[in-house]
C-alpha positions in Angstrom: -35.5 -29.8 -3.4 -35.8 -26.2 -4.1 -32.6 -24.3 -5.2 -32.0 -20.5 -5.8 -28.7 -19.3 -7.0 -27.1 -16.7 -9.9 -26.3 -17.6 -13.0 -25.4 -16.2 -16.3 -27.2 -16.5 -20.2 -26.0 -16.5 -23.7 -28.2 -14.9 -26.3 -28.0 -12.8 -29.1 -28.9 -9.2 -29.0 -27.9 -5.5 -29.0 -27.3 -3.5 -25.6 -27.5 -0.2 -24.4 -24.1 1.4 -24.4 -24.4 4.1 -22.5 -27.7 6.3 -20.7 -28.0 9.7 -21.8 -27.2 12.4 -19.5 -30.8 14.0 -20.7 -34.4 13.3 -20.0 -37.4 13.6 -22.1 -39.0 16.5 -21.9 -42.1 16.4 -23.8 -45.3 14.3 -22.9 -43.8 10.6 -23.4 -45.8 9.4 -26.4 -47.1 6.0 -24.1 -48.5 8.3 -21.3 -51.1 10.2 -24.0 -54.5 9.0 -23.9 -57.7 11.3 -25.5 -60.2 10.2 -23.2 -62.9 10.2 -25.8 -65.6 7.8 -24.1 -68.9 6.9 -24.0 -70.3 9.0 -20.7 -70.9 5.9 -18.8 -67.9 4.4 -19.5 -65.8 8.2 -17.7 -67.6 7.6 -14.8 -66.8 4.1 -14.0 -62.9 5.3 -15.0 -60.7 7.4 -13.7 -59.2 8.0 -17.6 -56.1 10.0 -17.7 -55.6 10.3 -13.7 -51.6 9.7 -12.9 -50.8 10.7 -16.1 -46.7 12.1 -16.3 -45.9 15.5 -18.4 -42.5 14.1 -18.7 -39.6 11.5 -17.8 -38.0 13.6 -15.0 -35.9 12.7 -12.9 -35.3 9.7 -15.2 -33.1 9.8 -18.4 -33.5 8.7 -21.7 -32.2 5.3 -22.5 -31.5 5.4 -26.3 -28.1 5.0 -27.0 -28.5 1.5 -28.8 -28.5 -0.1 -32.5 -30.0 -3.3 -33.9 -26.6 -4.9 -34.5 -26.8 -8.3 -32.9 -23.5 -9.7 -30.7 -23.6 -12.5 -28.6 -23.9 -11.5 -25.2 -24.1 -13.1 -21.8 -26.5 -11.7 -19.2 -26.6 -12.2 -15.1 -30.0 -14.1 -13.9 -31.0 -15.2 -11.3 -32.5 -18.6 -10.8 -35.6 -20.6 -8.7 -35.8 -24.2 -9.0 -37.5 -27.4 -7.8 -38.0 -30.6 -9.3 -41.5 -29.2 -11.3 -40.2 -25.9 -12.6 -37.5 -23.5 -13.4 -38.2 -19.5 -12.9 -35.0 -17.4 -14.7 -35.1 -13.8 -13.4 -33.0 -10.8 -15.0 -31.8 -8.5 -12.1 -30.2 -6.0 -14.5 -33.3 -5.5 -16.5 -36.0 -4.8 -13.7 -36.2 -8.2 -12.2 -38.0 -9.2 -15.5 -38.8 -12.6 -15.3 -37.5 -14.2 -18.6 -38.2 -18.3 -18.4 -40.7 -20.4 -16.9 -39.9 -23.5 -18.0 -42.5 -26.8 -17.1 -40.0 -29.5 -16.3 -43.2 -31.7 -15.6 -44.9 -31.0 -19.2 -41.7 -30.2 -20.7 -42.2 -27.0 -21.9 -41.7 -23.0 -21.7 -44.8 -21.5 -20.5 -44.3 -17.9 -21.2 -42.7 -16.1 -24.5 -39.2 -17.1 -23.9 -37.6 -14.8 -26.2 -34.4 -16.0 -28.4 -33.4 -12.5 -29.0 -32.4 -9.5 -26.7 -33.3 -6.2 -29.1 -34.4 -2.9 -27.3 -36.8 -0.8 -29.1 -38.1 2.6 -28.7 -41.7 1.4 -26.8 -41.3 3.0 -23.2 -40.8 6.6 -22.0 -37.5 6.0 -21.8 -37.2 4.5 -24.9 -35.3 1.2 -24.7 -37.6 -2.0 -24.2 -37.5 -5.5 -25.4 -39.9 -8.3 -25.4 -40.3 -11.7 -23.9 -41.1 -12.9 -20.2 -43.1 -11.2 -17.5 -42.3 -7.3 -17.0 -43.1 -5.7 -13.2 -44.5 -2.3 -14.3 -45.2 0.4 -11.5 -45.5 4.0 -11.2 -47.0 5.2 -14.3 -48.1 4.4 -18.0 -45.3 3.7 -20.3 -43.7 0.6 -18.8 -41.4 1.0 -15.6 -38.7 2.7 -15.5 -36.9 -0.3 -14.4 -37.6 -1.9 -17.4 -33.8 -1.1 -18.9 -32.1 -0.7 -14.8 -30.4 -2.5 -12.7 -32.5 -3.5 -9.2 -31.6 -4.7 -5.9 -31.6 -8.7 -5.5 -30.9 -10.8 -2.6 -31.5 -14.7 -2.5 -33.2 -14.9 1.3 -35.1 -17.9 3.1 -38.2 -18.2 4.3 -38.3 -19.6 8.1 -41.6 -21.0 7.9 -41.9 -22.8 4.3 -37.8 -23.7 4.9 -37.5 -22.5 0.8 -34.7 -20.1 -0.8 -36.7 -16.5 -1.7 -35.5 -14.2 -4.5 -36.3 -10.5 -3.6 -35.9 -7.8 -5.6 -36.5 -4.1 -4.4 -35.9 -0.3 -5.6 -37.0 3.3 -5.0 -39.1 4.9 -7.6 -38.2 9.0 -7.3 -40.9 9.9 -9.2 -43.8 8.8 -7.1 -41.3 8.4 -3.7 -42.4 5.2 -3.5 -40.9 1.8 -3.0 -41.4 -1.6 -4.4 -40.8 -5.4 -3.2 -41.0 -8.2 -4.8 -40.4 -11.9 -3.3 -40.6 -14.7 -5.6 -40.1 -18.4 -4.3 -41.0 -21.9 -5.5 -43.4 -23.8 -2.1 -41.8 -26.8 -1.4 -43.2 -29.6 -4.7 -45.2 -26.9 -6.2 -45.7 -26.4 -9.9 -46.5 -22.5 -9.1 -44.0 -19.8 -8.7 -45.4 -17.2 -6.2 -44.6 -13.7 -6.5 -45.0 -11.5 -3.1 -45.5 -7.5 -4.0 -44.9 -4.6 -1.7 -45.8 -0.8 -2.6 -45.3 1.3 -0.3 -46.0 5.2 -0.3 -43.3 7.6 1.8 -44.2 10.5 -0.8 -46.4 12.0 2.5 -49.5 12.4 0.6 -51.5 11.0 -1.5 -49.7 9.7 -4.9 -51.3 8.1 -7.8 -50.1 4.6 -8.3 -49.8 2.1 -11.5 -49.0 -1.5 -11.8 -49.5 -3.9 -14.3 -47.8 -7.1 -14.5 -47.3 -7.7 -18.2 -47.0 -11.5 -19.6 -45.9 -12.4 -22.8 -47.2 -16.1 -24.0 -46.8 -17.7 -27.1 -49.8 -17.0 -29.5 -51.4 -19.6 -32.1 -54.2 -19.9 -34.2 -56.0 -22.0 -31.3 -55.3 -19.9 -28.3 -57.9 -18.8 -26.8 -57.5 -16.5 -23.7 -60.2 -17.0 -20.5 -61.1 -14.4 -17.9 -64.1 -15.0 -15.6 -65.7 -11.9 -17.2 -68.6 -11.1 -19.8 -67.3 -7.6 -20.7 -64.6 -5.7 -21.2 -63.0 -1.7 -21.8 -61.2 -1.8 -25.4 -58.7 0.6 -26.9 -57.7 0.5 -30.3 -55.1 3.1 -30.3 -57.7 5.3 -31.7 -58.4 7.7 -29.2 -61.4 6.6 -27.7 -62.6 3.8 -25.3 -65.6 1.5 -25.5 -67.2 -1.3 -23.3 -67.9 -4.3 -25.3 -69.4 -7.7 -24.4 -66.7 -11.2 -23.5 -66.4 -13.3 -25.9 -68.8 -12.4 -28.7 -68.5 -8.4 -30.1 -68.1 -7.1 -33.9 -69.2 -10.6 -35.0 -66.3 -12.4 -33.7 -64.7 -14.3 -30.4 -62.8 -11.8 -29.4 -60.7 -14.4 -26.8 -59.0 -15.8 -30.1 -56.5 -13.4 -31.2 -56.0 -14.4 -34.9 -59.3 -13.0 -35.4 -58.3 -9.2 -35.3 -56.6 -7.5 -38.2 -55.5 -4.5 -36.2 -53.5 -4.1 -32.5 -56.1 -3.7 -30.0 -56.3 -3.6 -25.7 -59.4 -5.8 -24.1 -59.6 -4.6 -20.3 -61.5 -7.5 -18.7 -63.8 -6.3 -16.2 -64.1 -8.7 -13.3 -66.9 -9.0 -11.1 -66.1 -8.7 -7.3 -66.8 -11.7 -6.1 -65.0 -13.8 -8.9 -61.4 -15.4 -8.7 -59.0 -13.1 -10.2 -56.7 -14.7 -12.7 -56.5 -14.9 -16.6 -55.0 -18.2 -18.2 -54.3 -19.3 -22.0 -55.1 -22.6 -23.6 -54.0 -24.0 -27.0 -56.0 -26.8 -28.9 -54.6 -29.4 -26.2 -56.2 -27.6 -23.4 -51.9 -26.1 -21.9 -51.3 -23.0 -21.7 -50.4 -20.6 -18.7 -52.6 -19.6 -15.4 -51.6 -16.3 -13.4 -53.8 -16.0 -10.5 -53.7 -13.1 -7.7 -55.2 -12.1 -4.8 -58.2 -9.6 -5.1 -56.3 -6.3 -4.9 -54.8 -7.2 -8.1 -58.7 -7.0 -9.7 -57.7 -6.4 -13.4 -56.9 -8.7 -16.4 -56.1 -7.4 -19.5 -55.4 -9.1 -23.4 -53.1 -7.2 -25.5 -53.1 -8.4 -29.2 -50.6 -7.4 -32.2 -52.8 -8.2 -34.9 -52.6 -10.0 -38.1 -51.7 -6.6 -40.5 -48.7 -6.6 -42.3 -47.1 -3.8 -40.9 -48.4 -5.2 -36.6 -46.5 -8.5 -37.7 -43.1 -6.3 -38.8 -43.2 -5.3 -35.4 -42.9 -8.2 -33.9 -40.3 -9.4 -35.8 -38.4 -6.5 -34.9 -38.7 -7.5 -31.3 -38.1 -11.3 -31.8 -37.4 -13.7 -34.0 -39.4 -13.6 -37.8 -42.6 -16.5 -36.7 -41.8 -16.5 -33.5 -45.6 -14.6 -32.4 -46.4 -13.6 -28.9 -49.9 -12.0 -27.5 -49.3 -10.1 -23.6 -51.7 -10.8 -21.0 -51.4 -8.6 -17.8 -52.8 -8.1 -14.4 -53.2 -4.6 -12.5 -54.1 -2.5 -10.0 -56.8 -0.1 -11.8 -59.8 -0.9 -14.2 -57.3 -0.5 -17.3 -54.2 1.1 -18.0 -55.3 4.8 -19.2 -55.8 5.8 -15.7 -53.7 5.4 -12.2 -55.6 4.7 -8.8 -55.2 6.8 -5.3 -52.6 5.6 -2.8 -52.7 7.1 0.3 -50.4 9.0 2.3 -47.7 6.2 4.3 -50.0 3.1 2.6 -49.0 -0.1 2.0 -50.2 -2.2 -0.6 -49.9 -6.0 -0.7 -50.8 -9.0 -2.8 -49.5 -12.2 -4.0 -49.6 -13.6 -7.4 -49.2 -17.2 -9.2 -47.9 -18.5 -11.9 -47.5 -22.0 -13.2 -48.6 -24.8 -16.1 -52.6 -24.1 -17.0 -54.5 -28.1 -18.0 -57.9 -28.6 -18.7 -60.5 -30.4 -21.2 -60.0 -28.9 -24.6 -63.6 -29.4 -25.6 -64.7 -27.2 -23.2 -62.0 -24.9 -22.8 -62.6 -23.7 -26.3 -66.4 -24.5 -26.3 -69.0 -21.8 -27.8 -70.3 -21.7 -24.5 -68.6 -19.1 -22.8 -69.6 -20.1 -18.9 -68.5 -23.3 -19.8 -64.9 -22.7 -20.7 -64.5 -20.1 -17.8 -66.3 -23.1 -15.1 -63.5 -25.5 -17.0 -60.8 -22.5 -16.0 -61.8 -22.4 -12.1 -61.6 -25.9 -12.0 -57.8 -25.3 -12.2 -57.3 -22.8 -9.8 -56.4 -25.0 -6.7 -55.2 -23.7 -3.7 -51.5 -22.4 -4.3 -52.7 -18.5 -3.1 -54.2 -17.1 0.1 -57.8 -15.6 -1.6 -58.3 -12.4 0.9 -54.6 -11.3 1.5 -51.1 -12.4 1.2 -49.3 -14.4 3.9 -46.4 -12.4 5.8 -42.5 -14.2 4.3 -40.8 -15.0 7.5 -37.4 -13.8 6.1 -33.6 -14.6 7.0 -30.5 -13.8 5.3 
């Protein structure tokens, strides 16, 4: 039977304790991109497009410490008899559990700490879960905010739906998101909305950023045989999946330095991006195709990458990001026109599969073992309309 209601969890962490009354005025330090670039590579991009010169109308968000209390947050809660989704309405809808009640186990980066750091252009974000990003580069402005939530039903699957919803000012645009578990599913599907009331064109951003658990066996699977990287370096390359600089790049152990792989997937291959650990588990997101990137995100194994993650979570408790979006990769925004509205339907739920060929050298191989997975829980052209009631 699936259930939705509010609930409340205990963790240790710092909060905010108050919003500054000011805004950042210089060029947030997430949004700046060089877009030094092979010339092939800027013409199949659109680097630095929807790029913001500063916060406004939003504040800063930096009125916080790393002392840690106990605290107890609001969340909001889907659950059947094959998963439990935890939500956190005051902190952008991010989705903080999904826990495998059938495998019995967390299938994202669960994390045991609540500690905001300065990575966003409003400063204040924490790690852990699956973060809704839209707008612009530099993490939502959500991130650290309070949005709208109301548990609703769906008339036609007869299941409780969470939706979440707010007005982005900078971009006068508006986002939805319904999430719901179908009735003795093992997926949770999330339902997004953008719409555009800015009357004219507006450059849009969305990346749906997941934090999993990272191992020395976990490899990450895209149907795709290259990718855009970014080392933080200032310029942008195209590199072959899995095999470039003498290494498989889909294990992330194997890179000493923090580092972006943009996966670039072919039209007419299934969108989605999944994880797998020496057993073969992990996690699959799946979308439909107007969600058409993937994307790895990887600390690395320096010193001074790994202090960073401790300052977010727990010392050995690593955590890799894979993310879905809108455009190619996240240096660059895509054109929404005037009154549009966008609409596409993700999934997320346990990943299985044969471990020999999941993590076998042949490359086609693992991603034909991936597929194999997919099933049926999403539409594959467009989203089905929620018949919503109160």
């Amino acid at each position: 039977m699936e259930k939705c209601y509010i609930s409340k969890m205990r963790i240790t962490g710092s909060l905010l304790k108050e919003e500054s009354p000011y805004p950042f005025m210089a060029v947030p330090y997430e949004s700046r991109v060089h877009a030094e670039a092979e010339d092939a590579v800027k013409k199949e991009l659109r680097l630095n497009y929807g790029l913001i010169t500063s916060t406004l109308p939003y504040t800063l968000q930096d009125e916080y410490d790393r002392e840690t209390v106990p605290l107890t947050l609001r969340t909001a809660v889907l659950e059947n008899e094959n998963l439990k989704a935890v939500f956190l309405p005051d902190y952008g809808a991010r989705l903080w559990s999904l826990y495998s009640k059938k495998d019995g186990r967390e299938l994202l980066h669960c994390n045991r700490v609540f500690l905001p750091s300065n990575l966003a252009v409003r400063n204040a974000w924490f790690a852990g879960g699956v973060e809704w990003n839209m707008g612009f580069r530099g993490h939502s402005p959500f991130t650290y905010d309070k949005v709208f939530c109301e548990i609703c039903h769906d008339s036609g699957m007869n299941v409780p739906v969470l939706k979440f919803y707010e007005w982005e000012r900078k971009r006068k645009t508006k986002f939805e998101l319904y999430a719901y578990l179908p009735p003795q599913g093992e997926d949770l599907v999330i339902k997004v909305k953008l719409s555009n009331y800015a009357g004219q064109e507006v450059p849009m951003y969305w990346w749906s950023n997941i934090a999993v658990p990272e191992t020395v066996d976990t490899r990450v699977i895209v149907p795709s045989t290259c990718a855009y990287t970014n080392d933080y370096s200032g310029c942008v390359h195209k590199v072959p999946v899995p095999y470039y600089d003498r290494k498989d790049l889909t294990y992330t152990t194997g890179e000493l330095n923090s580092r972006d792989y943009f996966f670039r997937i072919p039209p007419e291959e299934p969108k989605f991006i999944a994880t797998a650990d020496k057993y073969g588990k992990g996690l699959l997101q799946q979308s439909t195709k107007r969600l058409m990137s993937r994307k790895l995100f990887l600390w690395g194994m320096r010193r001074c990458y790994r202090n960073w993650q401790n300052l977010l979570s727990e010392i050995c408790d690593p955590y890799i990001e894979i993310q879905a979006g809108l455009a190619q990769t996240q240096m660059e925004c895509i054109p929404m026109p005037k009154d549009a509205v966008w609409e596409w339907t993700e999934a997320y739920g346990p990943f299985r599969g044969d471990p020999h060929r999941l993590h076998s050298q042949n490359w086609e191989e693992a991603v034909a073992c991936a597929k194999e997975q997919l099933g049926n829980v999403i539409e594959r052209e467009e989203p089905r309309v929620l018949q919503l009631t109160d």
